[in-house]
C-alpha positions as a Markdown table, in Angstrom:
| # | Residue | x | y | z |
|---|---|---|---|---|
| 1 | Unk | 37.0 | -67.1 | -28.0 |
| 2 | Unk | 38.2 | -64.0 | -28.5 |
| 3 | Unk | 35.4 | -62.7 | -30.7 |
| 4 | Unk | 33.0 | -64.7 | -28.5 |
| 5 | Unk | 34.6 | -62.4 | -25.2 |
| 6 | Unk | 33.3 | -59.1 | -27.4 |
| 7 | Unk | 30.1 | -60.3 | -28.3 |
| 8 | Unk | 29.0 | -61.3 | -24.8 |
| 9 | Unk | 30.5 | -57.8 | -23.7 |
| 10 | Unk | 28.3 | -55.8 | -26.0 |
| 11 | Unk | 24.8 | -58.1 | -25.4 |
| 12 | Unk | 25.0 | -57.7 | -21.9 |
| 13 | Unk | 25.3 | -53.9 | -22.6 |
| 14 | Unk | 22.2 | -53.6 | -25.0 |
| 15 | Unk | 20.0 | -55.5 | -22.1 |
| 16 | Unk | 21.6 | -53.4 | -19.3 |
| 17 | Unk | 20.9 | -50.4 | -21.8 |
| 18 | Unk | 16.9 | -51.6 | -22.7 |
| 19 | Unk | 16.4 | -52.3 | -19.1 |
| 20 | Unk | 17.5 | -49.0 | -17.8 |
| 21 | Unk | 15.6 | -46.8 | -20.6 |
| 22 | Unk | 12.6 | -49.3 | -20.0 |
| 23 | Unk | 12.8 | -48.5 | -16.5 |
| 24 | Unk | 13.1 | -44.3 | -16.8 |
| 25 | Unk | 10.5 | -43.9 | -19.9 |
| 26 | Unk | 8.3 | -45.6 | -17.1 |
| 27 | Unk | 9.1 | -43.5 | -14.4 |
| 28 | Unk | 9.2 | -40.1 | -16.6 |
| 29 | Unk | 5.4 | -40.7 | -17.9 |
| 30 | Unk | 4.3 | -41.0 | -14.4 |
| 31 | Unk | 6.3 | -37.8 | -13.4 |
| 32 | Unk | 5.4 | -36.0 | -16.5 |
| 33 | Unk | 1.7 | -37.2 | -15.6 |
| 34 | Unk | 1.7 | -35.5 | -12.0 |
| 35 | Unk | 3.6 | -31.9 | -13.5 |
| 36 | Unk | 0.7 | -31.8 | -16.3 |
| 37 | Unk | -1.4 | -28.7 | -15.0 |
| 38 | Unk | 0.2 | -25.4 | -14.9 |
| 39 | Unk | -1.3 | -21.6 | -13.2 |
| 40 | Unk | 0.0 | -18.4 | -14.6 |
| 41 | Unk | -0.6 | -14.8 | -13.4 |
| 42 | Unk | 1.2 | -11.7 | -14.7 |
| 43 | Unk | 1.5 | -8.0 | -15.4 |
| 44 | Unk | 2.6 | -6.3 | -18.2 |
| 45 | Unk | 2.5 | -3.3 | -20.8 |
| 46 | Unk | 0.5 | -2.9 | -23.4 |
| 47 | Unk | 0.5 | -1.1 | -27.0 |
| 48 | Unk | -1.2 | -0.6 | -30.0 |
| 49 | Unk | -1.5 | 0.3 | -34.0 |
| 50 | Unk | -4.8 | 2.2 | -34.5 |
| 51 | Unk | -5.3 | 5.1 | -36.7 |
| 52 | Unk | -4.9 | 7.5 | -33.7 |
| 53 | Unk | -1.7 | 8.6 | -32.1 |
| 54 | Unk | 0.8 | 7.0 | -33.4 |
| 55 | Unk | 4.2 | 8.5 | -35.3 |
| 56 | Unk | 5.6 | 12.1 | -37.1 |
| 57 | Unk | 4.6 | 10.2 | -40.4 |
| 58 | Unk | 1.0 | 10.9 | -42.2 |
| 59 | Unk | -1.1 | 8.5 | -43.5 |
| 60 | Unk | 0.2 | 8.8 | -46.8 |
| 61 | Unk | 3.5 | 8.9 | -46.1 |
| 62 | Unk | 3.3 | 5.4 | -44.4 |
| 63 | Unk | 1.6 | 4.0 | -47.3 |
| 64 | Unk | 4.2 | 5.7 | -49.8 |
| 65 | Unk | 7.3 | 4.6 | -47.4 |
| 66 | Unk | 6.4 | 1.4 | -46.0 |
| 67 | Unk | 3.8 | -0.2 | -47.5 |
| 68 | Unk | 3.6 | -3.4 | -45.9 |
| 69 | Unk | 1.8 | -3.7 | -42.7 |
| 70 | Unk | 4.7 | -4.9 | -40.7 |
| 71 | Unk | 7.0 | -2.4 | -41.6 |
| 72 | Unk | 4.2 | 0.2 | -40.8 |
| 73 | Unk | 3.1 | -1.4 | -37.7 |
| 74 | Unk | 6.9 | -0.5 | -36.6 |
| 75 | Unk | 6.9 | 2.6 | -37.4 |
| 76 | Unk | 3.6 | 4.0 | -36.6 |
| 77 | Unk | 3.8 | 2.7 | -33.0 |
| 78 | Unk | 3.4 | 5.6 | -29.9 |
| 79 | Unk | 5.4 | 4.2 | -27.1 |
| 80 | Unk | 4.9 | 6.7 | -25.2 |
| 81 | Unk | 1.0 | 5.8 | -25.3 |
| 82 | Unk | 2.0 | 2.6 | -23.4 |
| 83 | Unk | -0.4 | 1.3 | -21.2 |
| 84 | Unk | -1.0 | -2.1 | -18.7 |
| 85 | Unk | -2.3 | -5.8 | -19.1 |
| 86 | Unk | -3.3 | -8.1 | -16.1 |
| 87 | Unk | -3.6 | -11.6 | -17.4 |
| 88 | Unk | -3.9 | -15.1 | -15.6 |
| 89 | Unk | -3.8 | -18.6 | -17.7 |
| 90 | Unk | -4.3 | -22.1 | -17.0 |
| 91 | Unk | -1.8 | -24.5 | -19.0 |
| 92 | Unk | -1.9 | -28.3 | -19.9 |
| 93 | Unk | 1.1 | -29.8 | -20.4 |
| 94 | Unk | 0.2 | -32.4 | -23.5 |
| 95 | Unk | 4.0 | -33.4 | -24.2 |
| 96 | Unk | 7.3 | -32.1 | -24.1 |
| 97 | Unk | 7.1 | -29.7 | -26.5 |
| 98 | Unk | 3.4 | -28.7 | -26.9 |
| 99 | Unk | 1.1 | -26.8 | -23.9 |
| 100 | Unk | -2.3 | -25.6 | -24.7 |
| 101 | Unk | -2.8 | -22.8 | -22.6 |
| 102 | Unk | -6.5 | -21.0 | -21.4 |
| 103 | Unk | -5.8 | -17.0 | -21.0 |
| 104 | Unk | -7.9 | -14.1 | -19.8 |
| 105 | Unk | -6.8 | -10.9 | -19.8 |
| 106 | Unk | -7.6 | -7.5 | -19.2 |
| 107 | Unk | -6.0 | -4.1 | -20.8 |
| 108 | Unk | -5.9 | -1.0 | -21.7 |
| 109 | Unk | -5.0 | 0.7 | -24.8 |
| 110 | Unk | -4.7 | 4.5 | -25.8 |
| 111 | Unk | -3.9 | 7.2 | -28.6 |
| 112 | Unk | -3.8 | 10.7 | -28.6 |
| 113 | Unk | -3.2 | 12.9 | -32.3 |
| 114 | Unk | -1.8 | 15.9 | -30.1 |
| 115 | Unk | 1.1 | 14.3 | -28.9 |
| 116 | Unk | 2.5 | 13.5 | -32.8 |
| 117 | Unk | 4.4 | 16.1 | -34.7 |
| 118 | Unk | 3.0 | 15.1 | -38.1 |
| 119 | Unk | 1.2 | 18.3 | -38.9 |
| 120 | Unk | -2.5 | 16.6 | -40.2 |
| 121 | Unk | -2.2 | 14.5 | -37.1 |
| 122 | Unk | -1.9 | 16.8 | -34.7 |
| 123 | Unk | -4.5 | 19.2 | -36.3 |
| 124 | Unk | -6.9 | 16.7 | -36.1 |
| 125 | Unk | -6.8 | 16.0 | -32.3 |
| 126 | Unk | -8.5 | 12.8 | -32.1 |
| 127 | Unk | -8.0 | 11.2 | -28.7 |
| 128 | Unk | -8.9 | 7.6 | -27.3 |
| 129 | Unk | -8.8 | 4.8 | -24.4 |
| 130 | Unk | -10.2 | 1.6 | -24.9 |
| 131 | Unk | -10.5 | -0.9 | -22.1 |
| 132 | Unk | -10.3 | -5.0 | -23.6 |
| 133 | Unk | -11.1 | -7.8 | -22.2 |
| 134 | Unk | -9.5 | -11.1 | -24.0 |
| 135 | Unk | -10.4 | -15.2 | -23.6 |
| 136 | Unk | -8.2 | -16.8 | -26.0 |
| 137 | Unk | -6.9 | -20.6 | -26.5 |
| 138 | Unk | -3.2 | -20.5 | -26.8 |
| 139 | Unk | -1.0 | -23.4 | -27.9 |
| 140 | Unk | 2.8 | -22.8 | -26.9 |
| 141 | Unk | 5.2 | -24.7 | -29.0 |
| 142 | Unk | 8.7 | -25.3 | -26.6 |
| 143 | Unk | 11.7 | -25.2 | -29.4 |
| 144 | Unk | 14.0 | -24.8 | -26.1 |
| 145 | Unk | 12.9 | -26.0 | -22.8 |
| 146 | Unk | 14.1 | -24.2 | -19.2 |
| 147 | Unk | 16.2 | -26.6 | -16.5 |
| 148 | Unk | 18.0 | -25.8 | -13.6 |
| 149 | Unk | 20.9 | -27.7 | -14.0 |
| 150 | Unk | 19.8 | -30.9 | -12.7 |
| 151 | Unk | 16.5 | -32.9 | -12.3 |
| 152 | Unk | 16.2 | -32.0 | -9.1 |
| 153 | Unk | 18.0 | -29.2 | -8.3 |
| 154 | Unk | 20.7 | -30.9 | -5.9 |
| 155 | Unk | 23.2 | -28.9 | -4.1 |
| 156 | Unk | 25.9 | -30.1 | -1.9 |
| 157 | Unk | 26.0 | -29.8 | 2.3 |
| 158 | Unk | 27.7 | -26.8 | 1.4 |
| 159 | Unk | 24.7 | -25.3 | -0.8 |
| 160 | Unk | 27.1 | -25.7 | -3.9 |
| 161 | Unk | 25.1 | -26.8 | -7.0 |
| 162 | Unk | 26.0 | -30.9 | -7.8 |
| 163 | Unk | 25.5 | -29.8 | -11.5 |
| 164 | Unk | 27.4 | -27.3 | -13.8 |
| 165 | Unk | 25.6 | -23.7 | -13.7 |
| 166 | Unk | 26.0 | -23.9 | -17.8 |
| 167 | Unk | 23.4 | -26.5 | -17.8 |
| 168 | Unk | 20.7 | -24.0 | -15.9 |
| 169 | Unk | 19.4 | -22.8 | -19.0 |
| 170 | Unk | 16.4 | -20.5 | -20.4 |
| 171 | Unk | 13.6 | -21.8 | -22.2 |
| 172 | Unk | 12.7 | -20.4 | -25.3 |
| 173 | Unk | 8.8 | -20.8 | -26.6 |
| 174 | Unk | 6.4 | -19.6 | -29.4 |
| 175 | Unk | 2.6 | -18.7 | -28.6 |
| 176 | Unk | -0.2 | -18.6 | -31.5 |
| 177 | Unk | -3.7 | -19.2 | -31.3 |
| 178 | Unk | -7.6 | -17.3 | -31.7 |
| 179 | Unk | -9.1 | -15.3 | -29.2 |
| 180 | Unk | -12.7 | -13.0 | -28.5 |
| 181 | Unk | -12.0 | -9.5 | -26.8 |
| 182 | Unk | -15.1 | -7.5 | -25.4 |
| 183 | Unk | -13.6 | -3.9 | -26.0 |
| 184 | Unk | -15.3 | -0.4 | -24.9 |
| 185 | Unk | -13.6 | 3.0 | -27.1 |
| 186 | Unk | -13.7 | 6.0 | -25.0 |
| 187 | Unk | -12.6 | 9.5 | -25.2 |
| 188 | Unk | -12.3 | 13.2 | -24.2 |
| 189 | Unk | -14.2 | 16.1 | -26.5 |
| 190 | Unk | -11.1 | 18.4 | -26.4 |
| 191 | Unk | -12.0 | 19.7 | -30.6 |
| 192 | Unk | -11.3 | 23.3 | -31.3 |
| 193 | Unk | -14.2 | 24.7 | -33.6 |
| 194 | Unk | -14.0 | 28.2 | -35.2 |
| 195 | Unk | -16.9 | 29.7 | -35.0 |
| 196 | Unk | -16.8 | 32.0 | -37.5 |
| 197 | Unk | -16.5 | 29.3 | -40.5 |
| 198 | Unk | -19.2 | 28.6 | -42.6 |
| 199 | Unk | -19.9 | 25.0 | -41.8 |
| 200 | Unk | -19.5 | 26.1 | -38.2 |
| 201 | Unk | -21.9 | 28.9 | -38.2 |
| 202 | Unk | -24.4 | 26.8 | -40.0 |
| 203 | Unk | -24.6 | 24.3 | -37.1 |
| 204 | Unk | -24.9 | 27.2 | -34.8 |
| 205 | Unk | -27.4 | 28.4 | -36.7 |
| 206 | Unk | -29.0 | 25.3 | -36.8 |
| 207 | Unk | -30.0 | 25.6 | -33.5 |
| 208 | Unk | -27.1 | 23.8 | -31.9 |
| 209 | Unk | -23.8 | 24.1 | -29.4 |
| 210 | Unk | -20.5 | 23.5 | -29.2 |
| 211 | Unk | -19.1 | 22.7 | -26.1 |
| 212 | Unk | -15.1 | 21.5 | -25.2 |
| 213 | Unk | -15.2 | 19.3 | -22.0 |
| 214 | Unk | -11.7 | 17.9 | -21.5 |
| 215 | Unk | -12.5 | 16.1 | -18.3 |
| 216 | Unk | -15.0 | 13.9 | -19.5 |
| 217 | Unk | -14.5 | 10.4 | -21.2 |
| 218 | Unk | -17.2 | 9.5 | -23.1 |
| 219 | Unk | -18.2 | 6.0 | -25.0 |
| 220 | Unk | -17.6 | 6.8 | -28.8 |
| 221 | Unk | -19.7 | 3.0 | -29.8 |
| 222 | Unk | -23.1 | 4.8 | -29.4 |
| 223 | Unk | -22.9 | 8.1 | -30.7 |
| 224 | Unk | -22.0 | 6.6 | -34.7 |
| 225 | Unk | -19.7 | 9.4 | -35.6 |
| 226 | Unk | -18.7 | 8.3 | -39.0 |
| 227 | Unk | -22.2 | 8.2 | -39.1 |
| 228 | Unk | -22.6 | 4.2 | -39.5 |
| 229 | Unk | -25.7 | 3.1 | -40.3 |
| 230 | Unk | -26.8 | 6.6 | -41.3 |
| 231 | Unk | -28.1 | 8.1 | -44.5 |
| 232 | Unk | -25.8 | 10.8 | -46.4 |
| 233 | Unk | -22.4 | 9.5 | -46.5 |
| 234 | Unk | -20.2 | 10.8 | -48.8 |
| 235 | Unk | -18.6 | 8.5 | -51.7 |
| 236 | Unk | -15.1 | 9.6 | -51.1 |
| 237 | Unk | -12.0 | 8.9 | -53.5 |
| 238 | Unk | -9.3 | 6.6 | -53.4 |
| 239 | Unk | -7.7 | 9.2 | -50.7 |
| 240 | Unk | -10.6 | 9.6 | -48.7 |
| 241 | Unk | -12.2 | 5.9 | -48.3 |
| 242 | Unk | -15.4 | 5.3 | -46.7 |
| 243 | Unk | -15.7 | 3.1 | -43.8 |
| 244 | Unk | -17.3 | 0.0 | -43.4 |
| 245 | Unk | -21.2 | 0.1 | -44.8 |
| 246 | Unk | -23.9 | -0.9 | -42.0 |
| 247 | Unk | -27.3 | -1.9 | -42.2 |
| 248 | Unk | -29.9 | 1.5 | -41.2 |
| 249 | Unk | -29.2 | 2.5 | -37.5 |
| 250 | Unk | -26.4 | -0.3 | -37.2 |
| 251 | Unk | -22.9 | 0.4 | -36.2 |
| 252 | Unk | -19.8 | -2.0 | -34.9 |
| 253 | Unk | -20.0 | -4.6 | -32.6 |
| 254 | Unk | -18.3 | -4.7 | -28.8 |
| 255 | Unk | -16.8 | -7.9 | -29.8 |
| 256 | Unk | -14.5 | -9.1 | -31.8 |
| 257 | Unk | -11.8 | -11.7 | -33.0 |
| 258 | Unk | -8.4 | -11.9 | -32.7 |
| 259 | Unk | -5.7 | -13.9 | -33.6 |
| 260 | Unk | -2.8 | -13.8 | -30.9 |
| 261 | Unk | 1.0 | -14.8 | -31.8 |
| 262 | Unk | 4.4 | -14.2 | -30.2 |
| 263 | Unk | 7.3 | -15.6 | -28.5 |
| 264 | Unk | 8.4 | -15.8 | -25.0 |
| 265 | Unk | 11.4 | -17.1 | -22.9 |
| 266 | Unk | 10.9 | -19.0 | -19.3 |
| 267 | Unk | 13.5 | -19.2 | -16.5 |
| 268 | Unk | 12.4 | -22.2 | -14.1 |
| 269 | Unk | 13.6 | -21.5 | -10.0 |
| 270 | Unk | 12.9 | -25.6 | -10.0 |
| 271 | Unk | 10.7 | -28.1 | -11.1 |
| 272 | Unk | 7.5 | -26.5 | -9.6 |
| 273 | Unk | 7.5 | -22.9 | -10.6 |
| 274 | Unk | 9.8 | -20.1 | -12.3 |
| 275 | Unk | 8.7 | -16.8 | -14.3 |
| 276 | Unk | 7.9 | -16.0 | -18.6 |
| 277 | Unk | 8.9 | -13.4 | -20.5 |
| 278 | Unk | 6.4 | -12.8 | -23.3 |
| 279 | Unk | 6.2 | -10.8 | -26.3 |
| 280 | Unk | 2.5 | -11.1 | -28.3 |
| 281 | Unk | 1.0 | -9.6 | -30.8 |
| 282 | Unk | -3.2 | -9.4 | -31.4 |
| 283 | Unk | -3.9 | -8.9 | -35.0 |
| 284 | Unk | -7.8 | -8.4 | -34.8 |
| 285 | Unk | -10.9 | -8.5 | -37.6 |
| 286 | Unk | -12.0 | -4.5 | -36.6 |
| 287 | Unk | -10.6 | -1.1 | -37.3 |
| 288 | Unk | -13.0 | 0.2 | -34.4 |
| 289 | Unk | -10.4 | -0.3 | -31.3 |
| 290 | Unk | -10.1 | 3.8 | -31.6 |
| 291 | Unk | -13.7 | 4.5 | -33.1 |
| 292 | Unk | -11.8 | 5.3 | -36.5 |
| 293 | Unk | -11.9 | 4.2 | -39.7 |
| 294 | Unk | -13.3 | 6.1 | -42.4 |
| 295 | Unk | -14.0 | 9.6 | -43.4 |
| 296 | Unk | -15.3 | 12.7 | -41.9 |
| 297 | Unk | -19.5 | 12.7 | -41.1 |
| 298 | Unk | -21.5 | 16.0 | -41.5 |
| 299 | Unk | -22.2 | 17.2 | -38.0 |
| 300 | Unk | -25.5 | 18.6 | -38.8 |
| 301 | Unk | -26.7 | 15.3 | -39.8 |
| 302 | Unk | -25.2 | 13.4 | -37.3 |
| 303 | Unk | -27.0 | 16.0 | -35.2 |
| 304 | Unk | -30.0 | 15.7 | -36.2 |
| 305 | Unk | -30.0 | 11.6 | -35.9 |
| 306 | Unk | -28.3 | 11.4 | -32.6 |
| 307 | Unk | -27.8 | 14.4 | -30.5 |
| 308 | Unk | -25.0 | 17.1 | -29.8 |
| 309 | Unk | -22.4 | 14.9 | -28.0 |
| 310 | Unk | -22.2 | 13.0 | -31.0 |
| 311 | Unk | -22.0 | 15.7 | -33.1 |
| 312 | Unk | -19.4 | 17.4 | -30.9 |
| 313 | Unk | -17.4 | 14.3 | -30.8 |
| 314 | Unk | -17.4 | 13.7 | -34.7 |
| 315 | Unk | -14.8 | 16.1 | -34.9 |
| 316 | Unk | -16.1 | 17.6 | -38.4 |
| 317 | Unk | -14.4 | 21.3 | -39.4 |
| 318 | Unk | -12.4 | 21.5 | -36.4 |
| 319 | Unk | -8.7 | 22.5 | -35.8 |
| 320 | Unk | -7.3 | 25.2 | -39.1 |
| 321 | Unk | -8.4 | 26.0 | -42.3 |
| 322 | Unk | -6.3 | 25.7 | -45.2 |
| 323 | Unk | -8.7 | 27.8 | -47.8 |
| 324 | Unk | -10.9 | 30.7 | -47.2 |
| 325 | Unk | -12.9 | 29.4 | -44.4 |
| 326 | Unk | -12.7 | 25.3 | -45.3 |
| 327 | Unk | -10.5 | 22.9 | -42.7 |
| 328 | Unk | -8.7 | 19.7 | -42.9 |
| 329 | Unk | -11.3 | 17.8 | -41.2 |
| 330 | Unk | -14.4 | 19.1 | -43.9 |
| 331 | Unk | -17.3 | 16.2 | -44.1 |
| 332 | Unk | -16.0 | 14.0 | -46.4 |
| 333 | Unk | -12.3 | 14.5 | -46.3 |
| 334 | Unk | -9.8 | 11.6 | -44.5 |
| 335 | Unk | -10.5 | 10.8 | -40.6 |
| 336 | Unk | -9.1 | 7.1 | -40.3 |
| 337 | Unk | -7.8 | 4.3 | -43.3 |
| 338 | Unk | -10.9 | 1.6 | -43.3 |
| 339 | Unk | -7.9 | -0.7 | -45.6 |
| 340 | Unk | -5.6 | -1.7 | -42.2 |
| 341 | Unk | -7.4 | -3.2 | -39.1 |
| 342 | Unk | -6.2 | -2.3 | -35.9 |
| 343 | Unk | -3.5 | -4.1 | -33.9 |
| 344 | Unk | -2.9 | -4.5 | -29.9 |
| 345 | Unk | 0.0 | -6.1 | -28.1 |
| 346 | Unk | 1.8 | -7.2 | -25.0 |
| 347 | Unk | 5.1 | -7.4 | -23.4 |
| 348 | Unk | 4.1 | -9.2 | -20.0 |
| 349 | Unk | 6.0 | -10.9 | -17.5 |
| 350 | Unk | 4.6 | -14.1 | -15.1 |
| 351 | Unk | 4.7 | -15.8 | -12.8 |
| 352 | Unk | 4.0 | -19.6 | -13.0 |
| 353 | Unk | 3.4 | -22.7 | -10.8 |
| 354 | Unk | 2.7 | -26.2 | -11.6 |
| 355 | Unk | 0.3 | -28.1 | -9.4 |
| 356 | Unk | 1.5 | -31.6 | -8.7 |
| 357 | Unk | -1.2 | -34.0 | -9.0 |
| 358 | Unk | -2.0 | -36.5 | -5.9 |
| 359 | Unk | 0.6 | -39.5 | -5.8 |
| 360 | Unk | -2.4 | -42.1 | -4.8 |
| 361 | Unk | -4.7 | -40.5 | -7.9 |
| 362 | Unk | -2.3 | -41.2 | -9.7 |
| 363 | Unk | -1.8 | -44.5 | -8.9 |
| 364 | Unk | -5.1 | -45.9 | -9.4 |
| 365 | Unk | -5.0 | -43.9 | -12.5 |
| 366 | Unk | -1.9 | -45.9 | -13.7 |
| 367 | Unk | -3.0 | -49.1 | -11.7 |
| 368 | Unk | -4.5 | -51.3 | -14.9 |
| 369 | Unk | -1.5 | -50.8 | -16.6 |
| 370 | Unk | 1.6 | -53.5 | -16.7 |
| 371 | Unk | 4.3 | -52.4 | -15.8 |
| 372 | Unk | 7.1 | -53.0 | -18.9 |
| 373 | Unk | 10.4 | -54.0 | -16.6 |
| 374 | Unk | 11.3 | -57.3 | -16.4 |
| 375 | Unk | 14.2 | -59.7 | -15.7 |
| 376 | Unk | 16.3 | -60.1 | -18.5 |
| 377 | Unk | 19.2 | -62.2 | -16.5 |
């Protein structure tokens, strides 16, 4: 009997234990199926890792020192080229743990080689501002997910919180995915030629200007100056690489890929809306985001095949000389690193709500299926 006492004890448990988790897996797939679409819409600041701007360390000395593109990414990042991000996302909650998530976003991005100490840099006074406009697909993976202490955030007549505060926690979530960016390079013509050099007086010579106009932005894409898809490159050494080869008259395209990843932590007010915090990186398939990538072209040639203002924006034999009457920047010397594609990020901050789907739409939605609960007594 007394065995028999203990064994009726525990059965009626397990039913009373089936019933209950019968009865709140039911009623948490039809909640979770109203809370399953999500709107975002932040602001942010944005960065980058292009072969303008950038750190007191030369090209070399980042290969030399850090090798790995990580490591260099960290150290050859201007912060004080910072600029913004506007995004806005639509998010479909497929379970607890995984969202897919549709974002646009637009940005800015900038670099400027006057603002570095790092002597070749700074002599070479390349400048840029690109404006990007990202669609990417984005699949958040929850390892922690954000509560406000209780299911409903209940508080007492007095206001108090029912639950502990400890259980209002933050969520913690990691972002990857692939994206397409429209993105337009820009920038100022603010090269010092001397005039009496050589190379200098030969393009004078050859019946054309210089001319400094620091106001101006002016969009790099069109005017080729590495001289893409252009005859008379030079072949370079394993200092000075050549850029990317294009077919006759060809340069790089306005759009690209990019594959965005990152992290990001969520504090929900209550069950309809809170804020992110997010952290993501864009590595992406071109080294064009500044216009730079290869090696100096010869102005007179690039000239000749597509005006002064690409000429003049080149940047060929300006800034010092270094030997008789030859500068760092000679046709054919080192003006980007074509071996590391460029890099763009985000720290951003939104604001989200979820839209709670129609109670009756819902029903009919769920009205063909049998309802698991039954008597067990």
């Amino acid at each position: 009997m007394y065995y028999l006492r203990y064994f009726s004890l525990i059965t009626c448990l397990a039913i009373i234990s089936t019933v209950f988790s019968q009865s709140k897996g039911y009623y948490d797939k039809v909640l979770f199926n109203r809370y399953k679409h999500e709107f975002n819409f932040g602001i942010g600041v944005s960065s980058c890792q292009t072969d303008v701007g950038g750190s007191k360390y030369s090209e070399q000395e980042l290969s030399q020192k850090f090798g790995g593109k990580i490591f260099r990414t960290i150290y050859d990042t201007d912060i004080s080229s910072s600029n913004f991000v506007l995004n806005a996302g639509y998010i479909y909650r497929f379970n607890e743990k995984i969202r897919y998530r549709g974002n646009l976003s637009f940005s800015r991005i900038s670099g400027n080689d006057n603002k570095s100490p790092e002597f070749f840099r700074n002599n070479r006074n390349l400048n840029f501002r690109t404006d990007i406009l990202e669609l990417s697909a984005i699949t958040e993976y929850h390892i922690v997910r954000a509560n406000t202490g209780s299911k409903h955030n209940l508080r007492n007549p007095k206001g108090k919180r029912i639950s502990p505060k400890i259980l209002s926690k933050l969520g913690i979530y990691l972002v990857g995915g692939v994206g397409g960016f429209l993105y337009v390079p820009k920038a100022k013509n603010n090269f010092i030629y001397q005039r009496d050099i050589t190379a200098n007086t030969n393009f004078t010579d050859a019946g054309y200007e210089f001319y400094s106009d620091e106001a101006t932005y002016h969009k790099l894409r069109p005017l080729h100056t590495e001289g893409q898809g252009y005859n008379g490159i030079e072949s370079g050494d394993d200092f000075n690489i050549p850029g990317k080869k294009f077919k006759p008259g060809k340069t790089y395209k306005k759009v690209a890929v990019c594959i965005p990843f990152g992290f990001g932590i969520q504090k929900a007010f209550d069950s309809y809306m809170g804020i992110k915090i997010e952290f993501g990186i864009r590595y992406t398939f071109t080294d064009f985001l500044d216009d730079v990538s290869g090696i100096y072209y010869d102005k007179i040639k690039l000239a000749e095949n597509n005006g002064i203002l690409a000429a003049n924006m080149t940047g060929t034999n300006s800034g010092l000389t270094y030997s008789n009457d030859l500068t760092y920047t000679q046709a054919g010397f080192r003006r980007g690193n074509p071996e590391n594609n460029d890099y763009y990020g985000f720290l951003s901050v939104s604001f989200y709500k979820t839209i709670i789907g129609n109670s009756n739409w819902f029903k009919s939605m769920n009205s063909k299926q049998k309802r698991k609960i039954r008597n067990s007594f």
